[in-house]
DSSP file (Angstrom, degrees, kcal/mol; ACC not computed):
  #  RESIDUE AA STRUCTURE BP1 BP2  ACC     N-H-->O    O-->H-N    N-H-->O    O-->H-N    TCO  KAPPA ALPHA  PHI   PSI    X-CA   Y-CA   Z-CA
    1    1 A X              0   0    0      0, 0.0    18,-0.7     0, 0.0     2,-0.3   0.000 360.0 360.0 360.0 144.8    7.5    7.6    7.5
    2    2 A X  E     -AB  18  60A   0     58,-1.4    58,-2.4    16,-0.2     2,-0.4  -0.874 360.0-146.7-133.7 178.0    4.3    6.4    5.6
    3    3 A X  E     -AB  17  59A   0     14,-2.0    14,-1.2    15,-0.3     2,-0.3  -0.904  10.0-163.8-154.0 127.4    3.8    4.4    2.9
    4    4 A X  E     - B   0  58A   0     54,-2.2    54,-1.5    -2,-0.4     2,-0.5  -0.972   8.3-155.5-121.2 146.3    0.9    4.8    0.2
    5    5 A X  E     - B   0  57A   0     10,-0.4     9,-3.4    -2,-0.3    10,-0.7  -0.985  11.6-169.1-111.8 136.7    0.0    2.1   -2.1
    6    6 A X  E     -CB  13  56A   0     50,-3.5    50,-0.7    -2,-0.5     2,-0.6  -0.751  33.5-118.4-120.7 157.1   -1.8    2.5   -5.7
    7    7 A X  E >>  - B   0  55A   0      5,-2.3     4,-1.4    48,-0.3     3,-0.9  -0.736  26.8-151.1 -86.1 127.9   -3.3    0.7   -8.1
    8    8 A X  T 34 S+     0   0    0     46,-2.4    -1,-0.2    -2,-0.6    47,-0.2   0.794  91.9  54.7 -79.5 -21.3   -0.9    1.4  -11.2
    9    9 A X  T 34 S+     0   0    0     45,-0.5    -1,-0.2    -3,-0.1    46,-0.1   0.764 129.9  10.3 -34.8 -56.9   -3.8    0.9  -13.8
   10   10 A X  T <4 S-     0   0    0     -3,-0.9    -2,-0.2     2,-0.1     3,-0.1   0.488  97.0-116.2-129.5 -39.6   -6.5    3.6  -12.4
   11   11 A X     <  +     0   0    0     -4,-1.4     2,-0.3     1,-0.1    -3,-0.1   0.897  58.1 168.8  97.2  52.7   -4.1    5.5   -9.6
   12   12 A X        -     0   0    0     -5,-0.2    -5,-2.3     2,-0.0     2,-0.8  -0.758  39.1-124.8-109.4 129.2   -6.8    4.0   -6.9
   13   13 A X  B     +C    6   0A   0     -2,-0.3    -7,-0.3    -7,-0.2     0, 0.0  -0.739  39.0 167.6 -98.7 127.2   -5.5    4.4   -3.6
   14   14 A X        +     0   0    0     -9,-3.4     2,-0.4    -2,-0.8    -8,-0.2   0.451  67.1  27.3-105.3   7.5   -5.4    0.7   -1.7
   15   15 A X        +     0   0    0    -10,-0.7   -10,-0.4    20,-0.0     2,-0.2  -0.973  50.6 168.0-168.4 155.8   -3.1    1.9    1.4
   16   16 A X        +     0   0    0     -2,-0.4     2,-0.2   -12,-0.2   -12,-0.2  -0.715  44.0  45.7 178.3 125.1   -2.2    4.7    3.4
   17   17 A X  E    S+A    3   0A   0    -14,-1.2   -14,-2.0    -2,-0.2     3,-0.2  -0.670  84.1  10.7 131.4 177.4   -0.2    4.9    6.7
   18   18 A X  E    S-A    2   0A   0    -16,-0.2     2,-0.8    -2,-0.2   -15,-0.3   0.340  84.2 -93.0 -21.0 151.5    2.6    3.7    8.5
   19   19 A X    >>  -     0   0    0    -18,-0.7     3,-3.6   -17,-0.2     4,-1.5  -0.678  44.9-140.5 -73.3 114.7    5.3    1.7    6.3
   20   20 A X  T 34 S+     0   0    0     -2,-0.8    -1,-0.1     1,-0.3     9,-0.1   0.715  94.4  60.3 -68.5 -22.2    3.9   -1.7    6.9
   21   21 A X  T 34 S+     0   0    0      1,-0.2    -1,-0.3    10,-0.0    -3,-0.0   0.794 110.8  48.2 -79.7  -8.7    7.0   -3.8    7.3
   22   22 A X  T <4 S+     0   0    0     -3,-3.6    -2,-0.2     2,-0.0    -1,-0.2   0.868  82.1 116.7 -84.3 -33.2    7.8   -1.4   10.2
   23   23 A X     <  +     0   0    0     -4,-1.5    -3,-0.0     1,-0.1     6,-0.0   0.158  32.6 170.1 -21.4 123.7    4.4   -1.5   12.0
   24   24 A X  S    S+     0   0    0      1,-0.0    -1,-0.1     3,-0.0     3,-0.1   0.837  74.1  45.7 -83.1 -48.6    4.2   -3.1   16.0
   25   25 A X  S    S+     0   0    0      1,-0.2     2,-0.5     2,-0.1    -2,-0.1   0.457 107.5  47.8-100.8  -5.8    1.4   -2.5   17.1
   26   26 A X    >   +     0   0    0      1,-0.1     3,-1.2     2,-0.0    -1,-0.2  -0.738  55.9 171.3-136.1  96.7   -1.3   -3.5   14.3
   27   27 A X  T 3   +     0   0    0     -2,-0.5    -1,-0.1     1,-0.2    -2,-0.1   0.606  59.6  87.5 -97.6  14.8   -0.6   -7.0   12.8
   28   28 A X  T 3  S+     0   0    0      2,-0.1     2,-0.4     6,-0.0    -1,-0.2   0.599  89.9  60.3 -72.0   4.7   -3.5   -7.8   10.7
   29   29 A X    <   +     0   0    0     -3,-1.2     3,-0.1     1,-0.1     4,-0.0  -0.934  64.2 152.7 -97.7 128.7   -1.3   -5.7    7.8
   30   30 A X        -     0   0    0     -2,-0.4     2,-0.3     1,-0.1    -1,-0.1   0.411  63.9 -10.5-102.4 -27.7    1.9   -8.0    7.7
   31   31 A X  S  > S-     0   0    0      1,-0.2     4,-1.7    -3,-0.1    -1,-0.1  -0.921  72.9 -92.4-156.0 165.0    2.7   -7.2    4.3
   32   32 A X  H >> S+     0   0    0     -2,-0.3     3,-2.0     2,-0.2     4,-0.8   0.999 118.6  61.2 -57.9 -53.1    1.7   -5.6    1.0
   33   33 A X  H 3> S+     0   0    0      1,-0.3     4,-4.1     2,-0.2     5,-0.2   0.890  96.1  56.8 -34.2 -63.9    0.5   -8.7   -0.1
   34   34 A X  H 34 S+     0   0    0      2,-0.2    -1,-0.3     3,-0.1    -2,-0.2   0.648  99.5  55.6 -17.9 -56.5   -1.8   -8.7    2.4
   35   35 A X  H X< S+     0   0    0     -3,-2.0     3,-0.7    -4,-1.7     4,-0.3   0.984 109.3  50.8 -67.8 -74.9   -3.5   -5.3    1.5
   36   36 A X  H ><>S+     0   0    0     -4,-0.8     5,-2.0     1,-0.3     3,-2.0   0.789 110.2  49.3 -63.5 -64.5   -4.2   -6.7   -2.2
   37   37 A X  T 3<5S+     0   0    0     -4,-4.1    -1,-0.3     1,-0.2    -3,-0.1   0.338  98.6  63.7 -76.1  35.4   -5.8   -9.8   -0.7
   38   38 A X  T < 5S+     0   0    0     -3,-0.7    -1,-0.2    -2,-0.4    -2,-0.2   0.693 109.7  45.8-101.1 -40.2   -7.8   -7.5    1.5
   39   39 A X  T X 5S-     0   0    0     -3,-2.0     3,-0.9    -4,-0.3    -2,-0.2   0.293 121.0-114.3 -62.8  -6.1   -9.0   -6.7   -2.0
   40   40 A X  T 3 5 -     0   0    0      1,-0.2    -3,-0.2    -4,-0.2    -4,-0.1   0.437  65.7 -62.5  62.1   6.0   -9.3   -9.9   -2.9
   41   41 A X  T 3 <S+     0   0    0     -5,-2.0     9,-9.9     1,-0.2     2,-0.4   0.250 114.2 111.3 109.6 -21.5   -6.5   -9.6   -5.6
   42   42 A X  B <  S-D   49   0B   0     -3,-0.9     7,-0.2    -6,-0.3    -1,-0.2  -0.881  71.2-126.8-116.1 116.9   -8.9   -6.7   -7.5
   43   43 A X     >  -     0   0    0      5,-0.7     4,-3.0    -2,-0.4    -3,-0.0  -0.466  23.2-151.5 -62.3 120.5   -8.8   -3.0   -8.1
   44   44 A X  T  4 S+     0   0    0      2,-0.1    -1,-0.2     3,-0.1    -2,-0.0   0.687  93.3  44.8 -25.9 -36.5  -12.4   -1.7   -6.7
   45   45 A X  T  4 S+     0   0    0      1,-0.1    -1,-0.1     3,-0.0    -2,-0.0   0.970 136.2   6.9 -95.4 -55.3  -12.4    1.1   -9.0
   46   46 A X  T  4 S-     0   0    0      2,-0.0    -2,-0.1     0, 0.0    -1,-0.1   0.529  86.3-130.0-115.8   5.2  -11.4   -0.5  -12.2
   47   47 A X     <  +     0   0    0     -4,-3.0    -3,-0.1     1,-0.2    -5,-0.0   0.574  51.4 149.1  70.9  34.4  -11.3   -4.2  -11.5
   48   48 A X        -     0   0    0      1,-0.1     2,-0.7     6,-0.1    -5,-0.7  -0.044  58.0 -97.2 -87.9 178.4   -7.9   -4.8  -12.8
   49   49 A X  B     -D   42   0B   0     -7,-0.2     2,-0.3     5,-0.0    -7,-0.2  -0.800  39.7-135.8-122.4 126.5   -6.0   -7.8  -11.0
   50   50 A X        +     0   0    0     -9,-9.9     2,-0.2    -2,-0.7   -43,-0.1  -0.541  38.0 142.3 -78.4 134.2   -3.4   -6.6   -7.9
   51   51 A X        -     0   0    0     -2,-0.3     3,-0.4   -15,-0.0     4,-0.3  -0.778  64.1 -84.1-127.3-154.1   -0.2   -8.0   -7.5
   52   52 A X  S    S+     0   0    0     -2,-0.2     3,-0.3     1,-0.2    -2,-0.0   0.842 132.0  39.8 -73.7 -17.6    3.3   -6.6   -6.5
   53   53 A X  S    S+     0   0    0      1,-0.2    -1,-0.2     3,-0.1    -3,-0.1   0.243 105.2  60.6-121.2  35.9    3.7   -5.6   -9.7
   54   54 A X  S    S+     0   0    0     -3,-0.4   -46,-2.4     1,-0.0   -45,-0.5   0.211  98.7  72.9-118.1 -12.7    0.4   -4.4  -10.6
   55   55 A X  E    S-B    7   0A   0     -4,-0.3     2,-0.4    -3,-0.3   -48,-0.3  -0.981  72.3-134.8-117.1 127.8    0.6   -1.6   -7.7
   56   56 A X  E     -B    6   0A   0    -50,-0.7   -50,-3.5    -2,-0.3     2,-0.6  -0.792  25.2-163.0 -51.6 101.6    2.7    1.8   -7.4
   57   57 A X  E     -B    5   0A   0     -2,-0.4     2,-0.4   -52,-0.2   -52,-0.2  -0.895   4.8-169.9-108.2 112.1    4.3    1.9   -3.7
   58   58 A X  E     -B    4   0A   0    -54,-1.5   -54,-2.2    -2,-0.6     2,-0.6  -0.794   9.7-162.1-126.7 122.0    5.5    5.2   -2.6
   59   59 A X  E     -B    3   0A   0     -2,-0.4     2,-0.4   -56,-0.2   -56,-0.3  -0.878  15.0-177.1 -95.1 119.9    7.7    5.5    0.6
   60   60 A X  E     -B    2   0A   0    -58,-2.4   -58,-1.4    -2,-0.6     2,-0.4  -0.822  18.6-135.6-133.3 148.5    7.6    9.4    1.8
   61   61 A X        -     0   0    0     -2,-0.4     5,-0.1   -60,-0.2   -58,-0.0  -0.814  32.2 -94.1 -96.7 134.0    9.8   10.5    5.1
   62   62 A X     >  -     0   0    0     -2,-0.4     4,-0.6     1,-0.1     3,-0.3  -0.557  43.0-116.0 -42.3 134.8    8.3   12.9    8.0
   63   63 A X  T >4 S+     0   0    0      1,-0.2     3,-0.6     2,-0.2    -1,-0.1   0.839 114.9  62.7  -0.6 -61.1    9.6   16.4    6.8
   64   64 A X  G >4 S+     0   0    0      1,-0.2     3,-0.7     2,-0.1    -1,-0.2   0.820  98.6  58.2 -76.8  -3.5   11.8   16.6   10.1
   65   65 A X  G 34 S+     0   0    0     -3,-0.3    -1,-0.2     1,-0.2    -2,-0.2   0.844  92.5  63.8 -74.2 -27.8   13.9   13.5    9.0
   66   66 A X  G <<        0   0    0     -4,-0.6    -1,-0.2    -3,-0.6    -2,-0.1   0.185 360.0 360.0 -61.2   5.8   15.0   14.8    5.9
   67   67 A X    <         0   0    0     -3,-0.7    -1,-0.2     0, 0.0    -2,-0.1   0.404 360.0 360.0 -64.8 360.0   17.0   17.5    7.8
């Protein structure tokens, strides 16, 4: 499963990859929050200000899991 997150403003994408609450092995991501303040709080592209409810987060399944 992966997880994308966007900035809902510009459609910027801040996140790609595993679904973050699942992660083991890499724990400098702990949370969504986390990616935004990676950002400092601020869309790159259009400088808008991130929060949780400032971002589009889209949870997609592997193909063969949908079976």
């Amino acid at each position: 499963m992966t997880e994308k997150i966007f900035c809902k403003e510009c459609g910027l994408l801040l996140y790609f990859g595993e679904i973050i609450e699942h992660r083991l092995y890499m724990c400098a991501i702990p949370s969504e929050k986390s990616v935004l303040e990676m950002y400092n709080n601020t869309c790159p592209k259009c400088k808008h200000t991130l929060d949780l409810d400032s971002v589009k987060v889209e949870v997609e399944e592997a193909p063969w899991m949908s079976r």
